[in-house]
C-alpha positions as CSV (number, residue, x, y, z in Angstrom):
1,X,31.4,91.5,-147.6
2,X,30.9,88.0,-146.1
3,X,27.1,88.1,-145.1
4,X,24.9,85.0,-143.0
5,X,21.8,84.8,-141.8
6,X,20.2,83.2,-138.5
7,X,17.0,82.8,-136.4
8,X,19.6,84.3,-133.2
9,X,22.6,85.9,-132.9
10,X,24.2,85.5,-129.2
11,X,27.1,87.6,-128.8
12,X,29.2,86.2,-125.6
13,X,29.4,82.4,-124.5
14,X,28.9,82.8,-120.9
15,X,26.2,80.3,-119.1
16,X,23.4,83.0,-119.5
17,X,24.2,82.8,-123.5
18,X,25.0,79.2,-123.7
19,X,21.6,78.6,-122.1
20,X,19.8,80.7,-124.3
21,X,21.6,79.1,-127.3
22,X,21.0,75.5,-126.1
23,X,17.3,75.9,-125.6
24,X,16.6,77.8,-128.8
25,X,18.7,75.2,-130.9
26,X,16.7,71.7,-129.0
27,X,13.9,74.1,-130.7
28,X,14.8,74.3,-133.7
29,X,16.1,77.9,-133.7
30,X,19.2,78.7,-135.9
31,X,22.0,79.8,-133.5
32,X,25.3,81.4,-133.9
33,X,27.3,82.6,-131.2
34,X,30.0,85.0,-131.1
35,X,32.4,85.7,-128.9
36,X,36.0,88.2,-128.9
37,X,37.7,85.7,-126.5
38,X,39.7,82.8,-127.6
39,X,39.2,80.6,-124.5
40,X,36.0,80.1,-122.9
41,X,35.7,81.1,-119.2
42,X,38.7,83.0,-119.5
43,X,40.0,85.2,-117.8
44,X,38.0,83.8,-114.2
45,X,36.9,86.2,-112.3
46,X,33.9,84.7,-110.2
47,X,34.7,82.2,-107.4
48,X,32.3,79.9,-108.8
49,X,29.8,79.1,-106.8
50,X,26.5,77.4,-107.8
51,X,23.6,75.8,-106.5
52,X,22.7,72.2,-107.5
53,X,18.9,73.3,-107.7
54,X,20.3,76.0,-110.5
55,X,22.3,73.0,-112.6
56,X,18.7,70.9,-112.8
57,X,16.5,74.0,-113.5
58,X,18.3,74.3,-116.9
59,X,18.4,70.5,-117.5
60,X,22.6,70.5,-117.2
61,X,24.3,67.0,-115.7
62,X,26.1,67.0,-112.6
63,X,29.6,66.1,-114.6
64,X,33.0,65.8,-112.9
65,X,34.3,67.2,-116.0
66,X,33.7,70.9,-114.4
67,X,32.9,70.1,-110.5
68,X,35.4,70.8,-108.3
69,X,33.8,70.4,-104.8
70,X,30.4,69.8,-103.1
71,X,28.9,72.3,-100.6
72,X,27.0,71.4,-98.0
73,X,25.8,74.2,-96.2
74,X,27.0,78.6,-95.4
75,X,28.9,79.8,-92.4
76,X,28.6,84.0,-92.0
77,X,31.1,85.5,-89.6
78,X,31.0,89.2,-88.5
79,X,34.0,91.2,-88.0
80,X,35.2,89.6,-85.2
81,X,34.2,86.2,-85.6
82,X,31.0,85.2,-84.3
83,X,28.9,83.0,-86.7
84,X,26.3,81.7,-88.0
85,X,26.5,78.1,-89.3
86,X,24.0,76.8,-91.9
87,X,25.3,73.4,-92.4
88,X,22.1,70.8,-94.4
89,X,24.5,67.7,-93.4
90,X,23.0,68.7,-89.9
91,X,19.7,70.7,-90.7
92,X,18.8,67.7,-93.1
93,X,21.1,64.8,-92.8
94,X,18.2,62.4,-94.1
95,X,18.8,64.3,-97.6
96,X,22.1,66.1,-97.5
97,X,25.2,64.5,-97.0
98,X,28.3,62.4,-98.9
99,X,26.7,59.2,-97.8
100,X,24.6,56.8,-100.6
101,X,21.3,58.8,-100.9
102,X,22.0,62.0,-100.4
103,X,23.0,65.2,-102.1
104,X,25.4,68.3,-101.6
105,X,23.5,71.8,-101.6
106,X,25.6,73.0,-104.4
107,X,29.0,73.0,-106.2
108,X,32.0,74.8,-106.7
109,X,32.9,74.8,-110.3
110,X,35.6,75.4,-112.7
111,X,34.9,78.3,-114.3
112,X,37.1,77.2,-117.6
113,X,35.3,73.8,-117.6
114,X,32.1,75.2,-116.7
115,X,31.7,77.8,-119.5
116,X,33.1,74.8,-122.0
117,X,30.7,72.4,-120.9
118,X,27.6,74.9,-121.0
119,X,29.6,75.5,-124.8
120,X,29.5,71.8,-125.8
121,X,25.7,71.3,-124.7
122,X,24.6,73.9,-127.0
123,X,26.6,73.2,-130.2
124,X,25.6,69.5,-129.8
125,X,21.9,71.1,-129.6
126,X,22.8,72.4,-133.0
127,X,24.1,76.2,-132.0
128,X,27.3,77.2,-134.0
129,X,29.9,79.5,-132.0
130,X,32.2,81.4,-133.1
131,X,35.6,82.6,-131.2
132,X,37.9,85.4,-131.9
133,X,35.0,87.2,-133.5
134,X,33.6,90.8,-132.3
135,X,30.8,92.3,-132.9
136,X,31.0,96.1,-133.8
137,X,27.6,97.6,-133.9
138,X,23.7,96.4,-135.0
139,X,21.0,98.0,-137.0
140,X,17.5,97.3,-137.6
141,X,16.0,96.4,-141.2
142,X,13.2,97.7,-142.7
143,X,12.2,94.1,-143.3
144,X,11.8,93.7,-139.3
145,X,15.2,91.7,-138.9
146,X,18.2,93.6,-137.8
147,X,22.0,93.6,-139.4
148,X,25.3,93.0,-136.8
149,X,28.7,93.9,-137.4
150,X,31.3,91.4,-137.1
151,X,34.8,91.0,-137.7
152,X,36.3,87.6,-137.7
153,X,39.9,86.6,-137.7
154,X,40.1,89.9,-140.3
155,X,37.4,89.2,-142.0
156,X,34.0,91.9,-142.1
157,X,31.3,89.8,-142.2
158,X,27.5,90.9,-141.9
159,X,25.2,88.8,-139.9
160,X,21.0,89.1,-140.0
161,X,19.3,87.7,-137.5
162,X,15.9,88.2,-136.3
163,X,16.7,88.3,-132.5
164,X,20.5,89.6,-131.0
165,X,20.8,88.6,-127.7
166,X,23.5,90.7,-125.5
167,X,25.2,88.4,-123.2
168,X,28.6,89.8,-123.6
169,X,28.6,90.9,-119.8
170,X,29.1,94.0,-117.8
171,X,28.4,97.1,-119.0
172,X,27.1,95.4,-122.0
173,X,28.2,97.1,-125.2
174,X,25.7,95.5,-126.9
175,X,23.3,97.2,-125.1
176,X,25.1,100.4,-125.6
177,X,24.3,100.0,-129.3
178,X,20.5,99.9,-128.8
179,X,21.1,103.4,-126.3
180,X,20.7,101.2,-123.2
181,X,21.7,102.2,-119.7
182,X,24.3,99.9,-119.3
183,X,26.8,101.8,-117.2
184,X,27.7,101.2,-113.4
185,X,28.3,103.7,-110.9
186,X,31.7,103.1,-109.4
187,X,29.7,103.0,-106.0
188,X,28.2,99.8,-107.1
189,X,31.2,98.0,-109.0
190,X,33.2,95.8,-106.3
191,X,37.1,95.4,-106.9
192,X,37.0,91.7,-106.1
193,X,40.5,89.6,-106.1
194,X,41.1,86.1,-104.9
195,X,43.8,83.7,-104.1
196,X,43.9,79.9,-104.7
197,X,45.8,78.4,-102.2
198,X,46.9,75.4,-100.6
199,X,47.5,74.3,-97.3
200,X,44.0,75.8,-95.8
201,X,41.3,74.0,-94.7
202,X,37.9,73.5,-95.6
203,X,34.9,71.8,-94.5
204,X,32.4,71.9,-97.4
205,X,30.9,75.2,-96.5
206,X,30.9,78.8,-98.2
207,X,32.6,80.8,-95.6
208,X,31.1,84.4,-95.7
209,X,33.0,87.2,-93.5
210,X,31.3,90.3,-93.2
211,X,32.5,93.7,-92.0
212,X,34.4,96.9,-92.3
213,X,37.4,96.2,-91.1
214,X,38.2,93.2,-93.5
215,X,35.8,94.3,-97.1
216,X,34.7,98.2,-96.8
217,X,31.2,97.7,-99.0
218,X,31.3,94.4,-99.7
219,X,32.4,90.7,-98.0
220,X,35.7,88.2,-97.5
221,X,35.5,84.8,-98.1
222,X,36.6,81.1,-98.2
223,X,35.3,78.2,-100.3
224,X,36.6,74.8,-100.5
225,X,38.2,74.6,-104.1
226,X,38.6,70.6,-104.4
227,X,42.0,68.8,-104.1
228,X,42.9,70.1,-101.1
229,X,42.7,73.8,-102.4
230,X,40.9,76.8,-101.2
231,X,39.6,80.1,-102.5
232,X,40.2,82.9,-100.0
233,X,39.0,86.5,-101.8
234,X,36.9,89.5,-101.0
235,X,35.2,92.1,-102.8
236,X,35.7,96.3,-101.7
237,X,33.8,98.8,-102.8
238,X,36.5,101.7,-104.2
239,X,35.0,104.2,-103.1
240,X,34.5,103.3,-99.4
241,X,38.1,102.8,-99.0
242,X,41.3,104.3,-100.2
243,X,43.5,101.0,-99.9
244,X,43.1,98.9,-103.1
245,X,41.4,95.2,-103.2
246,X,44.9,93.3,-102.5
247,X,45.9,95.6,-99.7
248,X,42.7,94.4,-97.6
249,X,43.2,90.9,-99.0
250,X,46.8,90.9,-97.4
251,X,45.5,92.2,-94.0
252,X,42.4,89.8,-94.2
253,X,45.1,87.0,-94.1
254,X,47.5,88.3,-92.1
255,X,44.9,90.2,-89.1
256,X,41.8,88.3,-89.3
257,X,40.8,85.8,-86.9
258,X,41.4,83.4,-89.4
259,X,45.0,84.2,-90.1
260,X,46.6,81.4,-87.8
261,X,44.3,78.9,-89.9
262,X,45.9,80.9,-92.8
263,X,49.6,80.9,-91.2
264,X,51.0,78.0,-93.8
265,X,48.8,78.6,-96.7
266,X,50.8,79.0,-100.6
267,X,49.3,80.8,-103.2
268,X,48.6,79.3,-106.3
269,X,47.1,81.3,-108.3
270,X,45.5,85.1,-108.8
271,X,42.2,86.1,-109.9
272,X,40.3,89.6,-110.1
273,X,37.5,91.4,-111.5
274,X,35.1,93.9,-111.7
275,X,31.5,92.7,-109.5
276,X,28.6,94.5,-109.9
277,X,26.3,94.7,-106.7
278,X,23.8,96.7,-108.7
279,X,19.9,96.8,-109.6
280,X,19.0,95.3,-112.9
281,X,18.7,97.0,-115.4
282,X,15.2,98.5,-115.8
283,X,15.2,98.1,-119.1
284,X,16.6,94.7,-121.1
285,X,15.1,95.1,-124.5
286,X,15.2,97.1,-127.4
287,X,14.1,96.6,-131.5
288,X,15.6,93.1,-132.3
289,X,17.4,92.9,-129.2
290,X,17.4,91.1,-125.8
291,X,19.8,91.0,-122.8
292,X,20.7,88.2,-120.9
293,X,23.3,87.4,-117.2
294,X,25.5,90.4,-116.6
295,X,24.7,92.4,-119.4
296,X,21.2,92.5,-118.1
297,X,22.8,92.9,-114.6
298,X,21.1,89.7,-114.0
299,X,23.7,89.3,-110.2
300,X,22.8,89.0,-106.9
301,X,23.2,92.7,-105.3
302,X,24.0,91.4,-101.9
303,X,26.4,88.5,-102.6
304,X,27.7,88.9,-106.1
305,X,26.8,86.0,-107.4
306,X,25.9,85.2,-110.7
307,X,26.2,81.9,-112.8
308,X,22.5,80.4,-111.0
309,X,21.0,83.5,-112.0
310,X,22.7,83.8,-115.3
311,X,21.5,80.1,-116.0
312,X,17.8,80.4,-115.3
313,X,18.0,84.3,-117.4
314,X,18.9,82.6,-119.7
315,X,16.1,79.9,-119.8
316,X,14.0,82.4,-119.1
317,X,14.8,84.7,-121.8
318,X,14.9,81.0,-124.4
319,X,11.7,80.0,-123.4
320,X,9.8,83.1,-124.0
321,X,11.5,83.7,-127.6
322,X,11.1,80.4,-129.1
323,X,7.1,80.5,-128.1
324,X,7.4,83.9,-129.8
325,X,9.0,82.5,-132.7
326,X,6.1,79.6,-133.2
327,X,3.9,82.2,-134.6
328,X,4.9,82.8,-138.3
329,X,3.4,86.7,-138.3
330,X,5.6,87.3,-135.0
331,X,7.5,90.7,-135.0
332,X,10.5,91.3,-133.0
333,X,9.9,95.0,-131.9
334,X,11.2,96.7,-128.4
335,X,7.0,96.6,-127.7
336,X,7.0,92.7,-129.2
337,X,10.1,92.0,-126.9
338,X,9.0,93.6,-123.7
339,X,7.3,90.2,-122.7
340,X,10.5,88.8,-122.2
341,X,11.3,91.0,-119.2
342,X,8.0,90.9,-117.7
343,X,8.5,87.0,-117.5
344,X,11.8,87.7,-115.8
345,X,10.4,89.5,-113.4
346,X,8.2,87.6,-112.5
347,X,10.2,84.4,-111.9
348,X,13.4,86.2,-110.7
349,X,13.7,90.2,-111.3
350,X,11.3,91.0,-108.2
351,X,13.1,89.4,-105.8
352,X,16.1,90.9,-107.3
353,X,15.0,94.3,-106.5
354,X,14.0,93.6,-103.0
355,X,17.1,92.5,-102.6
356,X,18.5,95.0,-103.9
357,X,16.6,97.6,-101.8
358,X,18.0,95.3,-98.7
359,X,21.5,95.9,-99.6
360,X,20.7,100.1,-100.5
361,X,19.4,100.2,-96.9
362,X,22.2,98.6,-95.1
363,X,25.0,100.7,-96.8
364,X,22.9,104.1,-96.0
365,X,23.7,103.7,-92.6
366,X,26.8,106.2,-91.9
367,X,28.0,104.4,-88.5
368,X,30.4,101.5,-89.1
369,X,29.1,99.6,-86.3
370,X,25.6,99.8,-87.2
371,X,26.3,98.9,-91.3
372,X,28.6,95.8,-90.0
373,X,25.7,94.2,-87.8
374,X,22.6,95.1,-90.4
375,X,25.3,93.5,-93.1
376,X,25.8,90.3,-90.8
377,X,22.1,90.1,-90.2
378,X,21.1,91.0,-93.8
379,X,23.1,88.4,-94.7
380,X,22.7,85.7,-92.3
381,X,18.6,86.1,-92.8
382,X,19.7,85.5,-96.9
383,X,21.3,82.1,-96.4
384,X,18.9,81.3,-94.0
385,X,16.8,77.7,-94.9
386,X,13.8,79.5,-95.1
387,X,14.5,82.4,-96.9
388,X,12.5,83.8,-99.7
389,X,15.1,84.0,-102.1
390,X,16.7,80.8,-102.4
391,X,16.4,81.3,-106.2
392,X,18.9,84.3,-106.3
């Protein structure tokens, strides 16, 4: 058997382990990252939404080659249509705007571009990557590193490494292999499917649609896509409803009080997934072993989102290794480990929680009407300028 040895082993090459990669390799680190898939960001399954505060926190350009459109701003809608409009071009037009000067709020992203570009940063920080390569199983060493599994393109290779980081996504199996918690309840997993379409229009905002009667558990929306394109999507939660994900897409289109802006609109192209809208997990480390993004759960509970918090995870979860790594008598226990959590939470996994405990609290409330209007209001109050958890 083919064996190699590294500093990391990163299985998956989302943003959360392309970040990790990236920073560990500007440090020195040896990096090799593995991943089953042989495209990166493929299949899409995220709208792609992301915060221009998220893309400088973790040091990555603003580069055409993956931005698709600039936001400027949130509108939430309730069931029947009333809004609340968050536009900066008008809250801050000195700073936010298309004009010289200023800046969009955020981005929407191509998700294929995205994950290459995140991809291409690391490897020229010195990271090595792998495709069409899977990881089987890990096992620690009595000389304190650990031994993974892989198999690639036929080939059983064994790789030590000092540190495995999971990043390989939901219901990490990596994770599984250390006898983590890394199953979802079906309560919390949203069935989420969107169209990209022409002929709709947009006006740089992230179009939120809350309610019922359009997303049982979850939300509708509509973001500008670039080109002239659109996203329209929403997420259900199965088992609040017994109509499946493209059944309330259709009627969203075809009911909603947006369906005569819909009328002419083509469809393009389909995308769907599994969301999770759950806690983190409560645990993220084991012996030799980190998680990172959604394998950690590392998503935003109330809106799904994921690639700003995947992003600074990952920094997060770079920065604390590579100081643990500067000490040559380091270990790399679950107990030695453990410090990379508690920095987590305390830069993002609190807020995560709360937010969390928001979300719990607005879907305990049996009466539609009531759960639609705390939804709206949770959710207005979260876009809100001054909100406390712009970071999520």
């Amino acid at each position: 058997m083919t064996k190699f040895e590294y500093d990391l082993l990163i299985v998956g090459s989302g943003p959360a382990g392309a970040t990790v990669a990236r920073y560990a390799a500007n440090a020195g680190l040896s990096v090799l990252i593995v991943d089953k898939k042989q495209e990166l960001g493929s299949p899409i399954q995220c709208s792609g939404a992301v915060s221009r505060h998220a893309l400088e926190e973790v040091e990555l350009p603003l580069d055409e080659e993956y931005i698709l459109e600039p936001i400027y701003g949130f509108a939430i809608y309730n069931q029947v249509g009333e809004s609340t409009k968050i536009d900066y071009r008008k809250i801050k037009g000195d700073e936010y705007g298309s004009g010289p000067g200023k800046k969009p709020l955020g981005y929407v992203v191509d998700r294929r571009r995205f994950d290459r570009y995140c991809m291409t940063q690391a490897e020229r920080a010195g990271a090595e990557t792998w495709l069409k390569t899977e990881a089987s199983g890990y096992a620690t060493l009595p000389d304190g590193r650990c031994a993974v599994s892989v198999k690639r393109y036929n080939e059983d290779i064994e790789i030590t490494c000092k540190v495995l980081v999971g990043a390989d996504g939901l219901m990490s199996q990596v994770g599984k292999w250390a006898g983590l918690q890394t199953h979802i309840r079906i309560t919390e997993l949203a069935g989420c499917l969107q169209f990209i379409v022409d002929n709709v229009e947009t006006e740089g905002l992230l179009e939120i649609i809350t309610g019922h009667e359009w997303a049982p558990g979850g939300y509708a929306w509509v973001f500008p896509k670039g080109h002239g394109y659109a996203e329209i999507g929403l997420g259900v939660i199965p088992t609040m409803t017994k109509q499946p994900a493209q059944w309330h897409l259709d009627k969203f289109i075809k009911q909603s009080f947006f369906k005569e802006r819909f009328a002419n609109c083509r469809i393009l192209e389909v995308q769907g997934g599994g969301v999770p809208l759950a806690a983190p997990l409560r645990t993220q480390y084991a012996d030799n072993l980190v998680l990172v993004g959604d394998a950690a759960r590392h998503v935003n509970p109330i809106t799904g989102g994921g690639i700003h918090t995947a992003l600074n995870g990952g920094k997060i979860a770079a920065n604390f290794l590579i100081e643990h790594f500067q000490n040559p008598a380091a270990t790399f226990t679950a107990k030695d480990l453990k410090g990379y959590q508690d920095a987590w939470l305390a830069e993002l996994g609190d807020k995560m929680w709360s937010l969390y405990h928001k979300k719990t609290a607005v879907f305990h409330h049996e009466d539609i009407p009531t759960r639609d209007a705390y939804l709206y209001e949770t959710m207005s109050d979260y876009f809100d300028p001054h909100s406390e958890y712009k970071k999520i």
